[in-house]
C-alpha positions in Angstrom: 0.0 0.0 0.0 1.5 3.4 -0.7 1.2 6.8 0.9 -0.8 9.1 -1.4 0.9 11.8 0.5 4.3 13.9 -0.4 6.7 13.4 2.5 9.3 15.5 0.9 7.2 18.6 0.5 5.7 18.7 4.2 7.0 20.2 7.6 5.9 20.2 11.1 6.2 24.0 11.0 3.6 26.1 10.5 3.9 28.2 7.6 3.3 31.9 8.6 2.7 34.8 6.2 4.4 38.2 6.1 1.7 40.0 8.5 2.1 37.5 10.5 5.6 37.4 10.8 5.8 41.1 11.3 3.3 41.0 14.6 5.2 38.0 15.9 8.5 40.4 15.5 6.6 43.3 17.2 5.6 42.2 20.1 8.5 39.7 21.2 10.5 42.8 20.9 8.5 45.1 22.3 7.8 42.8 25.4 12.0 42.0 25.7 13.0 45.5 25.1 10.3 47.4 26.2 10.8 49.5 23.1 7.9 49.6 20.4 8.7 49.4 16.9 7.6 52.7 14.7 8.1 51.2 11.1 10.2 48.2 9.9 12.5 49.3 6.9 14.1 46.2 5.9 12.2 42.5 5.8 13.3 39.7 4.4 13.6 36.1 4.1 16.7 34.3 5.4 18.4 30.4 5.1 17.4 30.8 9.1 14.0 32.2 9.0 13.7 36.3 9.0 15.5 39.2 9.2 13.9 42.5 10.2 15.3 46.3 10.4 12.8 47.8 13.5 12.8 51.5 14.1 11.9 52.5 17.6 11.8 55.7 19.9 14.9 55.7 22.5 14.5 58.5 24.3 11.6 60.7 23.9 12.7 64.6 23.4 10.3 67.8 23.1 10.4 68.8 20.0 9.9 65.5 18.8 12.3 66.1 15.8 14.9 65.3 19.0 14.1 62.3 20.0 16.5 59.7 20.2 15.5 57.0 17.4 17.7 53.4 16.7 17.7 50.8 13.9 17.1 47.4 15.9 18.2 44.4 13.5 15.6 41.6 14.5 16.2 38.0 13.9 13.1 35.0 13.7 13.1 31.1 12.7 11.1 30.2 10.3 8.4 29.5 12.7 8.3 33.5 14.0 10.1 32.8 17.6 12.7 35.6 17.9 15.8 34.7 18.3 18.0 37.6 18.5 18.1 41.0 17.7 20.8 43.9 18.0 21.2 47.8 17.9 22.2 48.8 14.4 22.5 52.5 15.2 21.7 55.6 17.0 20.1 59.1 15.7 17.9 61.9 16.4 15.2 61.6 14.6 15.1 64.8 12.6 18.6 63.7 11.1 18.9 62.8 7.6 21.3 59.7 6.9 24.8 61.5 5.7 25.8 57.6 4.3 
């Protein structure tokens, strides 16, 4: 009797979309760090899982165009469990990027 079933195709993981990846990302981060991300400006698939760029507020200023912003790199499996994440870099927020 044979198995009408692919075995080579199929995986215990789940397969998660992008949104989905993204809120996983958000709030592991936000509830390690205690930082929430403002926009995500890199996202992409990796041999690993996913790789995210997170923007987040550092240190809240008045005027807000002083505020204290970093570039958080984010790190998930494939499955949307973080598993690392690093500062990038440091700026006030109404700085353009001399690079």
């Amino acid at each position: 009797m044979t198995n009408s079933k692919e075995t080579s195709d199929t995986s215990d993981e789940p397969v998660l979309t992008a949104p989905q990846i993204l809120r996983a990302a958000h709030e592991q981060f936000a509830e390690l760090t205690g930082l929430r991300p403002e926009g995500v400006s890199r996202f992409e698939r990796t041999e690993q899982g996913w790789l995210l760029e997170a923007e987040v507020v550092e240190i809240t200023r008045v005027p807000e165009t002083m505020s204290v912003m970093a570039l958080y790199e984010v790190t998930l499996d494939a499955t949307g469990l973080l598993t690392g994440y690093r500062r990038v870099r440091r700026y006030e927020r109404g700085r353009t990027d001399s690079r």
